[in-house]
Backbone as CSV, one residue per row, in Angstrom:
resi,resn,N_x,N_y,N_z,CA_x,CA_y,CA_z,C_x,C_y,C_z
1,UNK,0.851,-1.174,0.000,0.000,0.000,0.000,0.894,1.232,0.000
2,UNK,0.602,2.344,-1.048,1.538,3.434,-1.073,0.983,4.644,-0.407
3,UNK,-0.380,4.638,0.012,-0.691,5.626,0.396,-2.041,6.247,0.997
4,UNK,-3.201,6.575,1.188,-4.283,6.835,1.847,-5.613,5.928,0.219
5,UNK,-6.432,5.391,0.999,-7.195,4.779,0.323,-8.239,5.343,-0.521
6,UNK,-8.054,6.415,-0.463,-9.302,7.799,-0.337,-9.306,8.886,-0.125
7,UNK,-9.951,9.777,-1.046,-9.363,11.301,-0.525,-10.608,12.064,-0.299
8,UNK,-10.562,13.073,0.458,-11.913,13.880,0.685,-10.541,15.587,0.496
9,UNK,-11.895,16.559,0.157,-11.570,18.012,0.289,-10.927,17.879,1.548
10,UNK,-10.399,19.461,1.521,-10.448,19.680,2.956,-11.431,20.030,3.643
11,UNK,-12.191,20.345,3.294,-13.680,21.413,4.043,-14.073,20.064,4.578
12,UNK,-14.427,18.679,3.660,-14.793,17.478,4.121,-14.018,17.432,5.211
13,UNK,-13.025,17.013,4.938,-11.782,16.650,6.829,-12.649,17.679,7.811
14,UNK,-12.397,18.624,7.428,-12.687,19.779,8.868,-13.907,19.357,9.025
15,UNK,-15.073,18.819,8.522,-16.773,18.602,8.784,-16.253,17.247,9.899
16,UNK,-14.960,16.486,10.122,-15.115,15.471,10.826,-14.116,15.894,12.248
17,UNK,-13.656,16.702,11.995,-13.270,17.423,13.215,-13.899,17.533,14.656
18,UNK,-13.376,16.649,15.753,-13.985,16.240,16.961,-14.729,14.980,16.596
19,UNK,-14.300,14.437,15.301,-15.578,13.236,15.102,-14.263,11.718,14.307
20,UNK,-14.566,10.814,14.110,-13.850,9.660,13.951,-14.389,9.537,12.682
21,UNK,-13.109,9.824,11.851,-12.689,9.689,10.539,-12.658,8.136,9.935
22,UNK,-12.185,7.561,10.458,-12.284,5.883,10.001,-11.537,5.248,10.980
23,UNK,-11.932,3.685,10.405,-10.838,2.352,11.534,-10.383,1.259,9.986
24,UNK,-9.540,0.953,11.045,-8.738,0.286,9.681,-9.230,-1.311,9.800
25,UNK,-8.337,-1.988,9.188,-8.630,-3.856,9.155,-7.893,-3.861,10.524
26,UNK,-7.651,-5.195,10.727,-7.229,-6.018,11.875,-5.766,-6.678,11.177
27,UNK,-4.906,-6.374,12.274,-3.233,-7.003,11.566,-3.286,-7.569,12.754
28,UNK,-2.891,-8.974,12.252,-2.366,-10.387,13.761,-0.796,-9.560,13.914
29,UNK,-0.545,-9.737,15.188,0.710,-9.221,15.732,1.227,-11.090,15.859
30,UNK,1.793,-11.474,15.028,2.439,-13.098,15.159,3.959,-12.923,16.015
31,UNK,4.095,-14.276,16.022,5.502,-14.129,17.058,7.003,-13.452,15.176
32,UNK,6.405,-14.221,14.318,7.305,-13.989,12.942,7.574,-12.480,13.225
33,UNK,6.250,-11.212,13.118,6.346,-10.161,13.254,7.215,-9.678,14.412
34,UNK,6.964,-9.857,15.475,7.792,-9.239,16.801,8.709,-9.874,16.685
35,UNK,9.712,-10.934,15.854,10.996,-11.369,15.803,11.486,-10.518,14.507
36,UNK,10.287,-10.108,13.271,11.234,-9.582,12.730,11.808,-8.034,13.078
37,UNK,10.556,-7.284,13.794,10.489,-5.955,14.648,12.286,-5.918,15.245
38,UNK,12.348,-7.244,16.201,13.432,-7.256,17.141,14.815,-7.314,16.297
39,UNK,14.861,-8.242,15.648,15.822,-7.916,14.678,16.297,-6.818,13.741
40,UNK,15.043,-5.881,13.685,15.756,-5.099,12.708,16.270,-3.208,13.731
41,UNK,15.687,-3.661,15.174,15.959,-2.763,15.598,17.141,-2.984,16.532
42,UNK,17.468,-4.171,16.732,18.320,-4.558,17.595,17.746,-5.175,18.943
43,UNK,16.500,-5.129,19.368,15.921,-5.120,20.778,15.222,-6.427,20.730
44,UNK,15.862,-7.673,21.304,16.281,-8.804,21.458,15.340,-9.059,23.035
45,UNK,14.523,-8.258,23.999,14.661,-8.328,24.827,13.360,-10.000,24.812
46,UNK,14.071,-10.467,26.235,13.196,-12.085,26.360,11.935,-11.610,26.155
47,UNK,10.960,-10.364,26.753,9.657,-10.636,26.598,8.878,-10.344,25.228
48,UNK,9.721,-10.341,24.268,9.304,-10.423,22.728,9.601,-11.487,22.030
49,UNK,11.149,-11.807,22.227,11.193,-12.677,21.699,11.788,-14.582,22.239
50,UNK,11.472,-14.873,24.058,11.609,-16.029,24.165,10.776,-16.624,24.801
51,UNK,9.579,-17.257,24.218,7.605,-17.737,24.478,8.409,-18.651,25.961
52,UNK,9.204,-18.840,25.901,9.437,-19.986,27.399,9.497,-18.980,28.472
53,UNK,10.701,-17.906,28.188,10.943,-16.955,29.651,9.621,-16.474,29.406
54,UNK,9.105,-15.687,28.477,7.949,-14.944,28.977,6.601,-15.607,29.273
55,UNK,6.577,-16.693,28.766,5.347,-17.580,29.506,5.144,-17.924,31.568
56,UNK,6.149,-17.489,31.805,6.815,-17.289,32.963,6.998,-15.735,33.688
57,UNK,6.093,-14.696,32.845,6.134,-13.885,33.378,4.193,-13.398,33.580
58,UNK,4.211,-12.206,34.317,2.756,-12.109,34.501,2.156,-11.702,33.077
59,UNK,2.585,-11.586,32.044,2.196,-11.508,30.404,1.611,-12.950,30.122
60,UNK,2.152,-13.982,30.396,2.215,-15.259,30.245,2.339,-15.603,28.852
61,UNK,2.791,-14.775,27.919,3.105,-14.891,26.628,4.516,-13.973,25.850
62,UNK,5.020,-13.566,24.659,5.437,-12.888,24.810,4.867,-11.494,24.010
63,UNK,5.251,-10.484,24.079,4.284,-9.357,23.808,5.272,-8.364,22.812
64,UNK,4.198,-7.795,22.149,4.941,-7.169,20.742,5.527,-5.787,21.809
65,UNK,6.775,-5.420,21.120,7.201,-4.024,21.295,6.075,-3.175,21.207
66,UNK,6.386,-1.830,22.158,5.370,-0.895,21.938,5.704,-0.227,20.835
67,UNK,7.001,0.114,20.567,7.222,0.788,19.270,6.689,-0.217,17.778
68,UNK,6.453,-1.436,18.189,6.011,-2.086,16.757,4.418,-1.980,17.111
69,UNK,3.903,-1.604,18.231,2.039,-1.152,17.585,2.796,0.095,17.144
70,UNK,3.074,0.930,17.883,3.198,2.486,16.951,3.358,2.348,15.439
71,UNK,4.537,1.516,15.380,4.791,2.002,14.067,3.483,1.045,12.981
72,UNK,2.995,0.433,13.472,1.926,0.207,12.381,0.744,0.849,12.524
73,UNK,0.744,2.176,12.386,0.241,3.354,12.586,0.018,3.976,11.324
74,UNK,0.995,3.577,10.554,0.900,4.426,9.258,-0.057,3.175,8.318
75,UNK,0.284,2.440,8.138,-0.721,1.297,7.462,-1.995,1.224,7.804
76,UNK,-2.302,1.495,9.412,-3.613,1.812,9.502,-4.869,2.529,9.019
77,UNK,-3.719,4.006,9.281,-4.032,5.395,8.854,-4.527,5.198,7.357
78,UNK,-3.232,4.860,6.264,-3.756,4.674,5.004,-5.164,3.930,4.473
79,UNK,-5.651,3.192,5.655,-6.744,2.204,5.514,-7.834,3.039,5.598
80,UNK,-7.966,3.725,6.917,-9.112,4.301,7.440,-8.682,5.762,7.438
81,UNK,-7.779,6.325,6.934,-8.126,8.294,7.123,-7.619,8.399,5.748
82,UNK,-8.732,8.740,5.312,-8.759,9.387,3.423,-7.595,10.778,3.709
83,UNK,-6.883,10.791,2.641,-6.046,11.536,1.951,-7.173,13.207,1.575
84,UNK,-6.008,14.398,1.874,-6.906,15.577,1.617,-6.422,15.632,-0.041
85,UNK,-7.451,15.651,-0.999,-7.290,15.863,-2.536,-6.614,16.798,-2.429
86,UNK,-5.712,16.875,-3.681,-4.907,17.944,-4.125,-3.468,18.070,-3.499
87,UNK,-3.355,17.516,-2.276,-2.188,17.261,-1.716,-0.934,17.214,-2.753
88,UNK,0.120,18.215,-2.581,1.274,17.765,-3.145,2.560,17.139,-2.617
89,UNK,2.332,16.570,-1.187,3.110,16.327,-0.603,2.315,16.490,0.829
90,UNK,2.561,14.999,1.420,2.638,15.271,2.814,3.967,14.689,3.827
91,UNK,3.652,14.689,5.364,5.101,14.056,5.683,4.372,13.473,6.925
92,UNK,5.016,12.362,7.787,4.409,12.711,9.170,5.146,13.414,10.440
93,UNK,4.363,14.329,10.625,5.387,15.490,11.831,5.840,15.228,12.891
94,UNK,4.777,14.274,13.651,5.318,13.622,14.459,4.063,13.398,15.854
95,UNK,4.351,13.232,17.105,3.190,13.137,18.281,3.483,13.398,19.386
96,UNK,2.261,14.391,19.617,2.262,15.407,20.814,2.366,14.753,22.048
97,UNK,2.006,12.813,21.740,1.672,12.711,23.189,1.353,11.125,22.488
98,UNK,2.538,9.912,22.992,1.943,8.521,22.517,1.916,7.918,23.901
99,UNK,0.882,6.964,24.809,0.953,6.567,25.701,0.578,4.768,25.380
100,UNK,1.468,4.430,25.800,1.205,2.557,26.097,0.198,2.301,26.995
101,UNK,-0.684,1.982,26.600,-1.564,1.651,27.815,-1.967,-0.114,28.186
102,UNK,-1.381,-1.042,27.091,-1.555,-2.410,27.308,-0.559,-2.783,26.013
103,UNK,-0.835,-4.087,27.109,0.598,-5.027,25.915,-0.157,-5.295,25.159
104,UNK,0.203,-5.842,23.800,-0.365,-6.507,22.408,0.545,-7.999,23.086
105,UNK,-0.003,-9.274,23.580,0.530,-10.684,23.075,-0.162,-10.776,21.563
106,UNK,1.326,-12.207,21.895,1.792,-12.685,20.558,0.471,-12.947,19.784
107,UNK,-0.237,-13.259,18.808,-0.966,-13.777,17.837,-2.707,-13.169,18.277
108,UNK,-2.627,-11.685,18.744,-3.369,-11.026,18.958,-3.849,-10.209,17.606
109,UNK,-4.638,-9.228,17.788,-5.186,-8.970,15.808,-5.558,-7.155,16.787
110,UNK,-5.048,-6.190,16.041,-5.229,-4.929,16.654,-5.568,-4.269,15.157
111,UNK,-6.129,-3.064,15.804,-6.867,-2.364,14.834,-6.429,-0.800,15.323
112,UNK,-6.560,0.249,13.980,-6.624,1.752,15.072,-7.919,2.127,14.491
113,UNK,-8.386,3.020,14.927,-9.299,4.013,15.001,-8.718,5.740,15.175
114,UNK,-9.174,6.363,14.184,-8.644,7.337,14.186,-10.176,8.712,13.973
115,UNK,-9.278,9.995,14.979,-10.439,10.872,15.187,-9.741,11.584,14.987
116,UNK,-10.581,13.047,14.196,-9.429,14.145,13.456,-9.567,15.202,14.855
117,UNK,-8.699,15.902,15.553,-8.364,16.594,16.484,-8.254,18.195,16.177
118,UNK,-7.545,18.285,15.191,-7.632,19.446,14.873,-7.176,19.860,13.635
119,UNK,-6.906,20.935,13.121,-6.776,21.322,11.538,-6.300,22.425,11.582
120,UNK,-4.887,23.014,11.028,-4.026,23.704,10.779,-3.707,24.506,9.783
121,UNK,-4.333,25.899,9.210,-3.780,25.984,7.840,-2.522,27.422,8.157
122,UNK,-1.342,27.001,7.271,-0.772,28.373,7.171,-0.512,28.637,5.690
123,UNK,0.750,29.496,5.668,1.348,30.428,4.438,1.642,28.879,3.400
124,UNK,1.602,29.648,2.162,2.036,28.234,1.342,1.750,27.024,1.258
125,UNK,-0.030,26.986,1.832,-0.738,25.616,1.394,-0.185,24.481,2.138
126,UNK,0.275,25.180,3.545,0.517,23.792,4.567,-0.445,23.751,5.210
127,UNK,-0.771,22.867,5.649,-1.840,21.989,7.135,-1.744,21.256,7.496
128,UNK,-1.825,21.324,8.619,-1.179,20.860,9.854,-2.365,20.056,9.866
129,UNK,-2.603,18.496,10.317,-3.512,17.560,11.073,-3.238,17.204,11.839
130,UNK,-4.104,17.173,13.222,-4.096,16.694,14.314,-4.968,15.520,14.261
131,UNK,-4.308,13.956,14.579,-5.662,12.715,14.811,-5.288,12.299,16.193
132,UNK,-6.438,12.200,17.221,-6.663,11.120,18.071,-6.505,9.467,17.711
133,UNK,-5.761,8.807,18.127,-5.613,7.576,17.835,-5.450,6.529,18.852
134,UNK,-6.341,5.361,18.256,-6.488,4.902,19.198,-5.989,3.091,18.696
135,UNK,-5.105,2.546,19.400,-4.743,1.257,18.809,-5.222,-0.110,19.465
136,UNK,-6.722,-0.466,18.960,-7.116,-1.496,19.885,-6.538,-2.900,19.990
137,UNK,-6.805,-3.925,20.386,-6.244,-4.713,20.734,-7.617,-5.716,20.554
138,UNK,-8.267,-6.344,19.678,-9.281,-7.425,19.719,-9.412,-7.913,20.892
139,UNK,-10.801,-8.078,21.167,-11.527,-8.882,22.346,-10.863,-8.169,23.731
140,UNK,-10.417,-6.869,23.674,-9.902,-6.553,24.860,-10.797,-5.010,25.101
141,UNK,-10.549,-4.542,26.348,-11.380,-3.338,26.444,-10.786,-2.472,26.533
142,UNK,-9.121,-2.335,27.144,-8.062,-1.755,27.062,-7.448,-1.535,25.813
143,UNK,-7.271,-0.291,25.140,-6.340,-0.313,24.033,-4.616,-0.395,24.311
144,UNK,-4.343,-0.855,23.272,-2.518,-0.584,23.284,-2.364,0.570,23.887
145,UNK,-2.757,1.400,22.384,-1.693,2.509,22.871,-2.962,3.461,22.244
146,UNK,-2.350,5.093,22.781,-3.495,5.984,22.432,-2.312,7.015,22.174
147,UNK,-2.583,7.777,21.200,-1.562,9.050,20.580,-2.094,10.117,20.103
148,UNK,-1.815,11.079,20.104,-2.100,12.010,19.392,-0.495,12.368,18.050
149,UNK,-1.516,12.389,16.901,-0.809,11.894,15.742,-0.554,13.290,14.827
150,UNK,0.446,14.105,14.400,0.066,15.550,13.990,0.798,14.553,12.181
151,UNK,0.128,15.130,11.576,0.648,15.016,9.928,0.908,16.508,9.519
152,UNK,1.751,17.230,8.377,1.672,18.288,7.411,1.461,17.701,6.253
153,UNK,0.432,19.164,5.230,0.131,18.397,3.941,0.434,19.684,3.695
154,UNK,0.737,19.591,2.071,1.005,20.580,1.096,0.407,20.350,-0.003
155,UNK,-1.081,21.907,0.317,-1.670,21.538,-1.148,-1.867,22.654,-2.168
């Protein structure tokens, strides 16, 4: 996937402002994934990647990095938050505020949900997006993680 599934105006985006823009599919977090996560960042630690020590811990499994829900953040996004038309470029800016709030175990299926927060325009056809995000975790009531997500677009 290269990029947002869908595009709306901007006037559309801003009509969803304080309101939930879309949710994406469901990605299994497998043990393959959190071994390949660990490997490519270096972070080896037992409760990702050894199901014996961490079956032995109060997880009783082992549990994906928090930085690997984050970063499947952007695949989400492309699923469920349409692209503003006309865009000539966007980037992601970065987040005001990402909090872990539950582990993802191994062969769990998480989803985000995303709510537009706020809307930014300045000089030279930038805007700023603000999304509420929220990274659930199937059959659980606790999400992963919850962020506030800022994007710039240039249109």
């Amino acid at each position: 996937m290269q990029g947002p599934t869908r595009t709306m105006t901007l006037d559309e985006v801003k009509s969803y402002q304080g309101k939930e823009i879309g949710t994406s599919d469901w990605f299994l977090i497998d043990q393959n994934r959190i071994n390949a996560f660990a490997d490519i960042t270096e972070d080896h630690m037992f409760l990702h990647v050894n199901p014996e020590m961490a079956a032995k811990t109060p997880f009783g499994s082992t549990i994906a990095h928090g930085l690997l829900t984050l970063s499947m953040m952007p695949v989400m996004a492309y699923q469920a938050v349409p692209g503003v038309s006309g865009t000539k470029m966007g980037v992601n800016y970065g987040y005001n505020r990402v909090r872990f709030m539950a582990p993802v175990k191994v062969n769990k299926r998480i989803r985000g949900k995303f709510t537009v927060k706020s809307i930014a325009e300045s000089e030279g056809g930038k805007v700023q997006i603000a999304h509420e995000c929220a990274i659930e975790i199937e059959g659980e009531d606790k999400p992963a993680l919850l962020a506030e997500w800022v994007t710039m677009v240039w249109i």
